[in-house]
C-alpha positions as CSV (number, residue, x, y, z in Angstrom):
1,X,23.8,61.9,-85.8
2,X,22.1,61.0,-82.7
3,X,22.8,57.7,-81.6
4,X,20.2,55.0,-79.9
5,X,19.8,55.4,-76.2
6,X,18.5,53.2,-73.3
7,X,15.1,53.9,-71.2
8,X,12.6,51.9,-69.6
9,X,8.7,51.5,-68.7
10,X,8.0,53.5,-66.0
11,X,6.0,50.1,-64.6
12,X,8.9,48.3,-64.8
13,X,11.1,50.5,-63.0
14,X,8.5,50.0,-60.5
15,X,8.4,46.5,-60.3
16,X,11.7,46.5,-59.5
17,X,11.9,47.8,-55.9
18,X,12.4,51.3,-56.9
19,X,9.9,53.8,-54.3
20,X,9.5,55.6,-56.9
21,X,10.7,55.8,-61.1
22,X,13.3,58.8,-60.4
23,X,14.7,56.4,-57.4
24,X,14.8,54.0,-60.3
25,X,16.3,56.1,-63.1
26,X,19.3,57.4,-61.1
27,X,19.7,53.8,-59.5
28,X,20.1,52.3,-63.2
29,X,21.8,55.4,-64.6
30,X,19.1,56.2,-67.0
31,X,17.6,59.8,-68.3
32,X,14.5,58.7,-70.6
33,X,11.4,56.8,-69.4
34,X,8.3,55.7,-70.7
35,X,5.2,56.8,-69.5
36,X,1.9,55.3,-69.0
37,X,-1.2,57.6,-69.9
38,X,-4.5,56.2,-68.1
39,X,-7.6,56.4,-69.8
40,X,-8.6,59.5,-67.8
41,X,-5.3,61.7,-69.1
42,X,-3.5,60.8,-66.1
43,X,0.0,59.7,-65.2
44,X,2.2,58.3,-62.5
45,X,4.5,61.1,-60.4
46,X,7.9,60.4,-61.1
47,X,8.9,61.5,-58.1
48,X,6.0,60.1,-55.7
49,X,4.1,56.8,-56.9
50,X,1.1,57.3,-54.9
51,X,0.6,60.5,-56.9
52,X,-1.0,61.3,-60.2
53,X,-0.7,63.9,-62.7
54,X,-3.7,65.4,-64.6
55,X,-2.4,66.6,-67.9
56,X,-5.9,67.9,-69.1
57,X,-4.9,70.5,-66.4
58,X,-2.4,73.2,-66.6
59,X,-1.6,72.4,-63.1
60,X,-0.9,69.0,-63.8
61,X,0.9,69.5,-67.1
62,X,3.4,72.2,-64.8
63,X,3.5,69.7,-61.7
64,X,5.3,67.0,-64.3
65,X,7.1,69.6,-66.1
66,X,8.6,70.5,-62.9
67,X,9.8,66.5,-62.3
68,X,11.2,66.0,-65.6
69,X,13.3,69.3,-65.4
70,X,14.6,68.9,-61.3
71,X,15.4,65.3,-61.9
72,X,17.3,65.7,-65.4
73,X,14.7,63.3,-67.1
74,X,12.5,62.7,-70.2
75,X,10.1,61.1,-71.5
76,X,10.8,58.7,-74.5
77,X,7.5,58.0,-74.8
78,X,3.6,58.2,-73.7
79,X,1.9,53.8,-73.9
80,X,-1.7,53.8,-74.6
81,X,-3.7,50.3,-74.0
82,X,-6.3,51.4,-76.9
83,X,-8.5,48.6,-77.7
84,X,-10.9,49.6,-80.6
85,X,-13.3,46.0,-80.9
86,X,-14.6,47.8,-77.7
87,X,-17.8,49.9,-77.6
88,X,-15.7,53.0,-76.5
89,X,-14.0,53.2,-79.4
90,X,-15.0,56.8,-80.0
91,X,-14.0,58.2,-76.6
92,X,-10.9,56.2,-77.5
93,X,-9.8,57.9,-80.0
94,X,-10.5,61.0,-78.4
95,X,-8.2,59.9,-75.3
96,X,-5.7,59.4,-78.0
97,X,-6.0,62.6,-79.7
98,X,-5.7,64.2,-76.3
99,X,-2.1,62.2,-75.0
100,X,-0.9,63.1,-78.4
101,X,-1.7,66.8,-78.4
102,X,-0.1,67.0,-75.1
103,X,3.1,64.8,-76.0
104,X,3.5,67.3,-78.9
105,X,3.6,70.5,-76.4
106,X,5.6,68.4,-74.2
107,X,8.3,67.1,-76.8
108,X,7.6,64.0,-76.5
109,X,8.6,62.1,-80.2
110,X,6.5,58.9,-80.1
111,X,3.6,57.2,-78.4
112,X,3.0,53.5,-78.1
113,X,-0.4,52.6,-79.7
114,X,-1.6,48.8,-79.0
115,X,-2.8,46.5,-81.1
116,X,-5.5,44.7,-79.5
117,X,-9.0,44.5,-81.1
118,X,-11.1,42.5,-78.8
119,X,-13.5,40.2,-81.1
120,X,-11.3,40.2,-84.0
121,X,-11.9,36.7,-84.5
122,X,-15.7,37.6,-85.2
123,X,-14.8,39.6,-88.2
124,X,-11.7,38.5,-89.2
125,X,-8.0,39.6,-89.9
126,X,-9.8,41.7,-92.6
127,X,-12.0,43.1,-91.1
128,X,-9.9,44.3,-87.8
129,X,-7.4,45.7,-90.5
130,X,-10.2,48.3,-91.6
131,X,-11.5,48.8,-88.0
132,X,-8.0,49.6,-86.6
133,X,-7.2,51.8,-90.2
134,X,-10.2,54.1,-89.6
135,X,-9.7,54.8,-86.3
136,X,-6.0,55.4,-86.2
137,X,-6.7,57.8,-89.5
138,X,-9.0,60.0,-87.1
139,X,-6.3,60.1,-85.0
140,X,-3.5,61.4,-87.2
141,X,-6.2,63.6,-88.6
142,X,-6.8,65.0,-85.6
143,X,-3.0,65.6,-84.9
144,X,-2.1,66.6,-88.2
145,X,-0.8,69.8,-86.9
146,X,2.0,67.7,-84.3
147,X,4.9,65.6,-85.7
148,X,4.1,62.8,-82.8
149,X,5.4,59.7,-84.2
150,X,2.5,56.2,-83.1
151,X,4.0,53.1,-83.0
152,X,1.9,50.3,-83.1
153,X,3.2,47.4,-80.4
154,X,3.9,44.1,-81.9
155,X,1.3,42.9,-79.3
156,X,-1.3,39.9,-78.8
157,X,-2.6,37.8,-81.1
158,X,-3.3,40.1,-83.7
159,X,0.0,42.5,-83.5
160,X,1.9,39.8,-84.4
161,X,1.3,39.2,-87.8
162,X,3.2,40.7,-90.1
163,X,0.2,40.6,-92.3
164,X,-2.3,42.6,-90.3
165,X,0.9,45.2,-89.6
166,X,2.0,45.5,-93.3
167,X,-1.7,46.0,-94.4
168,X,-2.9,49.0,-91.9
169,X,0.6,50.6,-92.6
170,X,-0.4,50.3,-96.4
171,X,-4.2,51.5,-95.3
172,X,-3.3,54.5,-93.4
173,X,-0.4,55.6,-95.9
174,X,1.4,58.1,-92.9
175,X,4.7,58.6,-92.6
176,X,3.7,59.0,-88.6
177,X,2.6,55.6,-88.4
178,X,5.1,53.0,-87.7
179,X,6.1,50.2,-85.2
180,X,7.1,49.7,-81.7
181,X,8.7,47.3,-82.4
182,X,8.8,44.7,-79.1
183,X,12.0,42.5,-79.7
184,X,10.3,39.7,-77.4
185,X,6.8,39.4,-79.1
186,X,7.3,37.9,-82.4
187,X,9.5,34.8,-80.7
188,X,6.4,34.8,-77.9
189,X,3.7,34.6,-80.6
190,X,5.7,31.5,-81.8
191,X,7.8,32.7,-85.3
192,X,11.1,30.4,-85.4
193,X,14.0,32.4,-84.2
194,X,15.1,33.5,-87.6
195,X,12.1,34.5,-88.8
196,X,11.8,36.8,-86.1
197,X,15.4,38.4,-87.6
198,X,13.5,38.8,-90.8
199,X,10.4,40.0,-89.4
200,X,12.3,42.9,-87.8
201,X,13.9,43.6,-91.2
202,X,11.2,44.1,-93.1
203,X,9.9,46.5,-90.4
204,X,12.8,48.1,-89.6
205,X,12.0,51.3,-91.4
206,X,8.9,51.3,-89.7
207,X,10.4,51.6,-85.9
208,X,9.3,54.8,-84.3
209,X,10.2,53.3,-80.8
210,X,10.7,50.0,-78.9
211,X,10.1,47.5,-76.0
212,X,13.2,45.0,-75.4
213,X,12.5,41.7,-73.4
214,X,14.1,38.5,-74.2
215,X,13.1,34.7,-73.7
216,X,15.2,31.4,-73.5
217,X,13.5,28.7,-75.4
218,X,15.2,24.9,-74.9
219,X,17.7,25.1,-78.1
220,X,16.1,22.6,-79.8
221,X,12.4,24.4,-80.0
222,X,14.2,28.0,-80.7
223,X,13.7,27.1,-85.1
224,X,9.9,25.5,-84.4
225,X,7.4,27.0,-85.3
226,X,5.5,27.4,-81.4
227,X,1.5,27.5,-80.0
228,X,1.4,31.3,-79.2
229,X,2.8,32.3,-75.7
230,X,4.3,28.5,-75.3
231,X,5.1,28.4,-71.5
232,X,6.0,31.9,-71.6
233,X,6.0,31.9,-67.6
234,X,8.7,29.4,-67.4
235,X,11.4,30.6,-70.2
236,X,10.7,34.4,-70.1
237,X,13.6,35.3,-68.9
238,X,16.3,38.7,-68.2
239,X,17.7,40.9,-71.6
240,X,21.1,39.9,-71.1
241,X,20.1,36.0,-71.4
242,X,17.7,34.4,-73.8
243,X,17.4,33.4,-77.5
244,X,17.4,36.8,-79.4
245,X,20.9,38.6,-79.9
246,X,19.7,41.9,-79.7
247,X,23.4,43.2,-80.8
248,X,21.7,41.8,-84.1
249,X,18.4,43.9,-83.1
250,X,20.8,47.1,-82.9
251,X,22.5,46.2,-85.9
252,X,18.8,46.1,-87.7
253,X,17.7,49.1,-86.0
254,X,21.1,51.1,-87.1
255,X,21.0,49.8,-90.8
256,X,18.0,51.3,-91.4
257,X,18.8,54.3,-89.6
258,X,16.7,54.6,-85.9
259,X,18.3,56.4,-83.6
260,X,15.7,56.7,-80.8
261,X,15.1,54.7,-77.5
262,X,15.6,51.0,-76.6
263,X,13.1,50.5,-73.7
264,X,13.0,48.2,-71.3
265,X,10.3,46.0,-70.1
266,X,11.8,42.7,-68.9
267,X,8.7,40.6,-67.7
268,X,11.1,38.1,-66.5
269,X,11.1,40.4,-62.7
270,X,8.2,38.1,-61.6
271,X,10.5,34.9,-61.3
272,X,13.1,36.9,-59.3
273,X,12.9,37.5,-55.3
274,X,12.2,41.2,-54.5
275,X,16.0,42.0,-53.4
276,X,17.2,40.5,-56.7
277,X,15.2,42.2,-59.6
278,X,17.1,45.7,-59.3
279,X,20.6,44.3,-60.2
280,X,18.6,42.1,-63.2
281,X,17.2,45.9,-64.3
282,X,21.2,47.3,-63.6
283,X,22.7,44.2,-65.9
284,X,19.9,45.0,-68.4
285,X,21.1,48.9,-68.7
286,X,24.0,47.6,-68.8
287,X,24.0,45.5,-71.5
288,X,21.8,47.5,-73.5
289,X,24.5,50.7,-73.1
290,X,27.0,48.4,-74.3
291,X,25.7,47.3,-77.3
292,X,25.2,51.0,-78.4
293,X,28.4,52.2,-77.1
294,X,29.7,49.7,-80.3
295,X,27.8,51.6,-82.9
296,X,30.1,52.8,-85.7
């Protein structure tokens, strides 16, 4: 059985001083990335940042092809930033019919879906439960014909409720539909420490891929229940440090059998001096590899 493996946002990688994400992958000994797909089906060069790739294109589709296979990389995943309490909704769905059409013919398992419904205060958790049900259904019905896992991000003020995530599973009913599950998001939107645990236990089976960042509350605030986002600036903070064990995140992950990608997107870069932030990205890989490497 395939075990877990490590791979990062291609924006992080970035973020970290690499020129460009290859520089960054082989720098930080790593073979998967995720990729960002812009609204207008366009992605980053993995070799060249000032570059784009159209992958409505056959050209385009060839060009990053060619990167992947030259460089001995591949792509974990495609990230959307859907947001369906916009007007676009529509061509939204459309743009996400299109990335996962093309992550099928590329191989590509999983794409990150977001869970942001601007407004949803107006109508409710209710009410963006349906919203975000029916379009995600046109989505998978428009796929039908891929097996391209979604995984809806733990993300924002909505995401993180296990309530709105446990209902539009049950409303959709598709065995494609699952979580990314973020290992930072549920401690950011203020859940007590081991709640968060139990959070990720009941989704567990849900996991179709992941986003790993960490934060280092004061000890005595890591069981309170927080305001969402509590001074995230200030204890945000590197993988390897911080509140959540994520050897008991791998442990979750391997008892309810996932085996795919443990991504990095450490937000804590920012607080770091330019020189500094791609030896916090190495002791991230590092630390990550280590805690599969123990996996019975």
């Amino acid at each position: 059985m395939r075990k877990m493996f490590v791979s990062i946002r291609d924006d992080v990688v970035l973020h970290g001083g690499f020129s460009s994400v290859v520089e960054g992958l082989r720098a930080l000994d790593i073979e998967a990335v995720e990729v960002h797909v812009r609204r207008d089906l366009t992605v980053r060069s993995l070799v060249n940042s000032s570059q784009s790739h159209d992958l409505t294109s056959p050209e385009g589709l060839r060009a990053l092809e060619t990167e992947l296979a030259q460089n001995g990389v591949r792509i974990s995943a495609f990230l959307l930033g859907n947001d369906f309490g916009r007007d676009d909704a529509k061509e939204q769905v459309e743009w996400m019919v299109k990335t996962v059409k093309v992550a099928h013919q590329l191989g590509i398992s999983a794409v990150r879906v977001d869970a942001i419904v601007s407004g949803w205060e107006n109508i409710g958790v209710d009410g963006a439960i349906r919203l975000f049900a029916e379009h995600i259904k046109q989505v998978l019905d428009a796929t039908d014909d891929t097996n391209v896992q979604l995984g809806i991000e733990n993300h924002g003020t909505l995401g993180n409720r296990p309530e709105f995530l446990q209902a539009v599973f049950e409303a959709v009913n598709s065995p494609r539909l699952g979580l990314t599950l973020d290992t930072g998001n549920f401690y950011w939107f203020g859940h007590p420490l081991s709640r968060v645990y139990e959070i990720m236990r009941q989704f567990a089976p849900k996991v179709k891929h992941t986003h790993v960042k960490n934060i280092a509350y004061p000890p005595e605030m890591r069981e309170q229940q927080r305001p969402i986002g509590y001074e995230y600036g200030r204890y945000v903070c590197p993988i390897y440090e911080g509140d959540i064990n994520h050897s008991i995140v791998v442990d979750i992950l391997k008892e309810a059998g996932y085996n795919g990608d443990l991504c990095i997107e450490d937000e804590s870069l920012g607080k770091f001096a330019p020189e500094e932030r791609r030896s916090v990205l190495q002791r991230d890989a590092e630390h990550l590899k280590a805690l599969i490497a123990h996996l019975q």
